[in-house]
N, C-alpha and C positions, 0 to 999 in steps of 0.2 A: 641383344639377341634378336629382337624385331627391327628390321630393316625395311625402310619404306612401307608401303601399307600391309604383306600380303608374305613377307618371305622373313623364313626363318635363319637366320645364320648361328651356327655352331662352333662357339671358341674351341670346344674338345675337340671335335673331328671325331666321330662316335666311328668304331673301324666294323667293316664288313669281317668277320672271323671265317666265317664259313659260309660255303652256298650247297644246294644241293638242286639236283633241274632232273625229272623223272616225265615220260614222253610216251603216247600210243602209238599202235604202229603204222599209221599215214605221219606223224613225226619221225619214225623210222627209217621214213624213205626220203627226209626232208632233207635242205643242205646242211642244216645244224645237228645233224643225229649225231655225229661225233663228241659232240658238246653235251651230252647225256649222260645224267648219273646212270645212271637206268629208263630200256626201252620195252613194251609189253608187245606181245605179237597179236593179241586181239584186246579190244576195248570191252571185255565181259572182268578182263583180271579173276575169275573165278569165284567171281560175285553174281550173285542169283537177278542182281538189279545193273543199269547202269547208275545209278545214283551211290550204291554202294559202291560201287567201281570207282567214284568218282573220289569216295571218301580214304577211298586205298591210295590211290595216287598222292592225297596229300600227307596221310600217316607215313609213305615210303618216302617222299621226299623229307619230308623231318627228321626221320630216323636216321637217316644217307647222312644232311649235314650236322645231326648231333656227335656223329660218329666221326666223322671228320675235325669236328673241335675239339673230341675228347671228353665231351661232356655225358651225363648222362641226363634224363630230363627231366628229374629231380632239380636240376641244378639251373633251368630257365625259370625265370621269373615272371614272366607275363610270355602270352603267346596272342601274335594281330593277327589276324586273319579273316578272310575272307571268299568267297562264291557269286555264284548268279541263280542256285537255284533258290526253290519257295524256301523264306528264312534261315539260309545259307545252313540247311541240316549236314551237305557232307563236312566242311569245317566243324562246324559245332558235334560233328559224331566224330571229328578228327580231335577233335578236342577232349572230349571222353576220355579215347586214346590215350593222351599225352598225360593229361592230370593237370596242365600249366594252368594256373589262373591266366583267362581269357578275356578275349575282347573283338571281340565278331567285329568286324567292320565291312559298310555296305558301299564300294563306289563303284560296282560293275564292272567295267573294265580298266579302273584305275584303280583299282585295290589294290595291288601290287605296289605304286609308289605312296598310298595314301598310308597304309602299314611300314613302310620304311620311313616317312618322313617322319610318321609317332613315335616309333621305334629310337630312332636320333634323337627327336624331341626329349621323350626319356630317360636313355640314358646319357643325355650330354650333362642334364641335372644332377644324374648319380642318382637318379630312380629305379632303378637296378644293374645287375651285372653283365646279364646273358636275356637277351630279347630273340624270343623266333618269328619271325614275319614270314608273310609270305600269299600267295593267290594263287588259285585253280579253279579249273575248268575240264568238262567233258563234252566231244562233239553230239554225242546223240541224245545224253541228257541236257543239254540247253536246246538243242535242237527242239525236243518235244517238247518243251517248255515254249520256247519264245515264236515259235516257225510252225512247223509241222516234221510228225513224227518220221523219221529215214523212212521207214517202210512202207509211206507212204507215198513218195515218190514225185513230188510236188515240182515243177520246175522254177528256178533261181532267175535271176535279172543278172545281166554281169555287173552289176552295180554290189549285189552280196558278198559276204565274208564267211568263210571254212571257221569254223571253232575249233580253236589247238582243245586235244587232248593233253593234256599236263598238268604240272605244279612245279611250282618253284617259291623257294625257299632261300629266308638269308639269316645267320644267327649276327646279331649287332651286340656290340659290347664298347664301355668306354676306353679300352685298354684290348692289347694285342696286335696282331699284323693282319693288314688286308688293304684293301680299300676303304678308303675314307667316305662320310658323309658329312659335307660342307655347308649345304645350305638347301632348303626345301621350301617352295613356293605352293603355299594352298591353294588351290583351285576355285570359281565361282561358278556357280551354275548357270549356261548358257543354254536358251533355247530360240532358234531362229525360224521356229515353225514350220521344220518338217516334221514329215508325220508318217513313213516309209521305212519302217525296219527291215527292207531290205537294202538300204544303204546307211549304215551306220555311220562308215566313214565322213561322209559329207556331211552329215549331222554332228558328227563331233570335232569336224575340222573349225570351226569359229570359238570351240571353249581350249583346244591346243593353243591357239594364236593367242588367244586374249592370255591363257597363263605364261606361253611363252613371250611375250612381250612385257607382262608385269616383272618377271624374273627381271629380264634384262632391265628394265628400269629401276626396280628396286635395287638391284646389284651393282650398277653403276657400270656395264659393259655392256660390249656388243657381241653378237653372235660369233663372233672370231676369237673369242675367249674357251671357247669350248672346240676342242678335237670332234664333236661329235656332237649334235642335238640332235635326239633321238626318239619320237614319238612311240605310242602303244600298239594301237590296231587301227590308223585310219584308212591303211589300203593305198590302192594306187587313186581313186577317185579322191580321198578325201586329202591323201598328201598334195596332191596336185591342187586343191582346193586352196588347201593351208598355206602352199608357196606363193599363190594368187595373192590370199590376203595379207601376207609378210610382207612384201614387194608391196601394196597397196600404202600399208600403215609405214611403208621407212623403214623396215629390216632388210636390212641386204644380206643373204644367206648361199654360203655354198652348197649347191644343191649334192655335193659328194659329202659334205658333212650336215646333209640334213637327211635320216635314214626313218624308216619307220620299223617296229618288229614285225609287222604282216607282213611286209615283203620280204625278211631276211629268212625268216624258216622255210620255205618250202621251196621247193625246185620249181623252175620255170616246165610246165609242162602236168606239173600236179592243179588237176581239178578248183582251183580254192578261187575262181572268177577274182574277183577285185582283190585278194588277199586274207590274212588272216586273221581271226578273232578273239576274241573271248578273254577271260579273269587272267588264264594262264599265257597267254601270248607275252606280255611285256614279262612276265613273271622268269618267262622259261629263258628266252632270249637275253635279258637283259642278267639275271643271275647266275647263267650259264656261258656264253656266246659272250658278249659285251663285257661281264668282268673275267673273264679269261684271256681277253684280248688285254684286259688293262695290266692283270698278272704280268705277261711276256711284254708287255713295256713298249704295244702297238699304239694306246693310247693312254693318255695321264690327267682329261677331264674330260666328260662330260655330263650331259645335262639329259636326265632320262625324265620324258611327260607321257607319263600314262593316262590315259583318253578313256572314258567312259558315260553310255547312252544310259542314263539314266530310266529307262521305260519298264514299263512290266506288262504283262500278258494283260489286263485288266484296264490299265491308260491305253493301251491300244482297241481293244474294245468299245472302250469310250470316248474315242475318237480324239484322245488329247495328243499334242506334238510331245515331241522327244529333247525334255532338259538333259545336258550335255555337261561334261566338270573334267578337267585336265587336273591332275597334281604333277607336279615339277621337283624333282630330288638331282641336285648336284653332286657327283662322285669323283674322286680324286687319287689319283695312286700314284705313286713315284717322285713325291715332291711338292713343296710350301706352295700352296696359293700363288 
């Protein structure tokens, strides 16, 4: 099952069963709005908070793909999940919701593959049946969290990242049709001692490279093995970073199969400076957009590295740099390894 130092291989192939991808209304106007289970015309959802708002988006998207497998939620077994606000309360109030026995998990803006890769891990054992995973994010409750509050009016560096409003969701199972998960690379914690939250990307483009280069070496291939390598939210700054250091260490990559999620959601012309951010960016993109492309049989592997800056309101404060952590989930549809 352990390959090389760092990567998980999966004899089952635990199958994606169902996704569900729910989106705010600057999602709305993005080029992946079509890709939407559901989109909301203001970021209140009819919640007295945005933090409650936030917790809505992730009970809608659960609900969306429990419905879609047929299940009710009685019938999940563990639920991963994860946020960026103070001790991830909208998940954990999502969780309430649900009733599933839970498992908060913290990677910031890798939460999304670090919950699918446990997910697999799980049930590739026959640790259970029906896993719901999955990551979200709100633009204006992270915002007053980690930035400064919208209303306040603060001006950006073009080096910054927009925070998707969303969530997205995957139910995993050892049995069923879908997409497969084949192999998942744990991520290490890199910090290269910036200290600038307003470029995330560039800070978390060196813990991308180092997991996507262990993948490939523990796996025994090269980048041309995958349709698609496909980063979180490093943006244009920090992918451009990342293809720097690829090209440095001996990856030779095509830069048409090397994509990021902050640059696929949103229109050229939408606000979002360097690209896009946050829990739900790879979440929304990658289980919406990404395996709907693999459904219609555009593509049959890739390799999805969710990126996340490790910092909190309070290390910033205290003036520490930004540890950084990629996780790396292999995904396969239409055919044997």
């Amino acid at each position: 099952m352990l390959k090389g130092h760092r990567t998980w291989v999966f004899a089952n192939k635990p199958a994606i069963i169902a996704t569900a991808v729910v989106g705010g209304p600057f999602e709305a106007n993005g080029r992946l709005a079509d890709e939407f289970d559901l989109l909301h015309e203001d970021l209140w959802l009819g919640e007295v908070s945005y933090e409650k708002a936030h917790r809505v988006l992730l009970e809608e998207a659960a609900f969306q793909a429990l419905e879609k497998a047929g299940l009710q939620k009685e019938q999940v077994q563990f639920f991963i999940a994860g946020d960026l606000i103070n001790q991830m309360t909208p998940t954990s109030f999502a969780a309430r919701t649900l009733g599933a026995p839970y498992l908060g998990v913290f990677g910031a803006c890798s939460t999304s593959m670090e919950g699918l890769a446990l997910s697999a891990f799980i049930t590739n054992y026959g640790g259970a049946d029906y896993i719901l995973t999955g990551a979200s994010s709100h633009n204006t409750a992270v915002e007053k969290q980690f930035r400064y509050p919208t209303e306040y009016g603060g001006q950006k560096p073009p080096t910054a990242q927009w925070t998707v409003t969303g969530a997205g969701v995957a139910i995993v199972s050892p049995k069923g049709d879908g997409p497969r998960v084949t192999a998942a690379t744990i991520g290490r914690v890199v910090d290269m001692g910036m200290a600038d939250p307003f470029n995330m990307g560039g800070a978390m483009a060196p813990a991308a490279v180092d997991t996507i280069e262990a993948h490939l070496r523990d796996m025994q291939v090269d980048a041309s093995h995958y349709d698609l390598i496909v980063t979180g939210d490093l943006g244009r700054i920090g992918r451009q970073v990342s293809l720097d250091l690829l090209r440095q260490h001996g990856i030779e990559i095509d830069e048409e199969r090397y994509q990021d999620c902050g640059l696929l959601i949103y229109r050229d012309g939408q606000p979002v400076l360097s690209g896009a951010s946050g829990a739900a960016c790879s979440a929304v993109v990658v289980y919406g957009h990404l395996l709907n492309r693999m459904r219609r049989g555009e593509l049959k592997r890739i390799l999805a590295v969710a990126t996340g800056a490790l910092l909190s309101p309070l290390s910033f404060q205290q003036n520490e740099t930004i540890p950084c952590i990629a996780h790396a989930v292999a995904i396969e549809y239409g055919g044997e390894a």
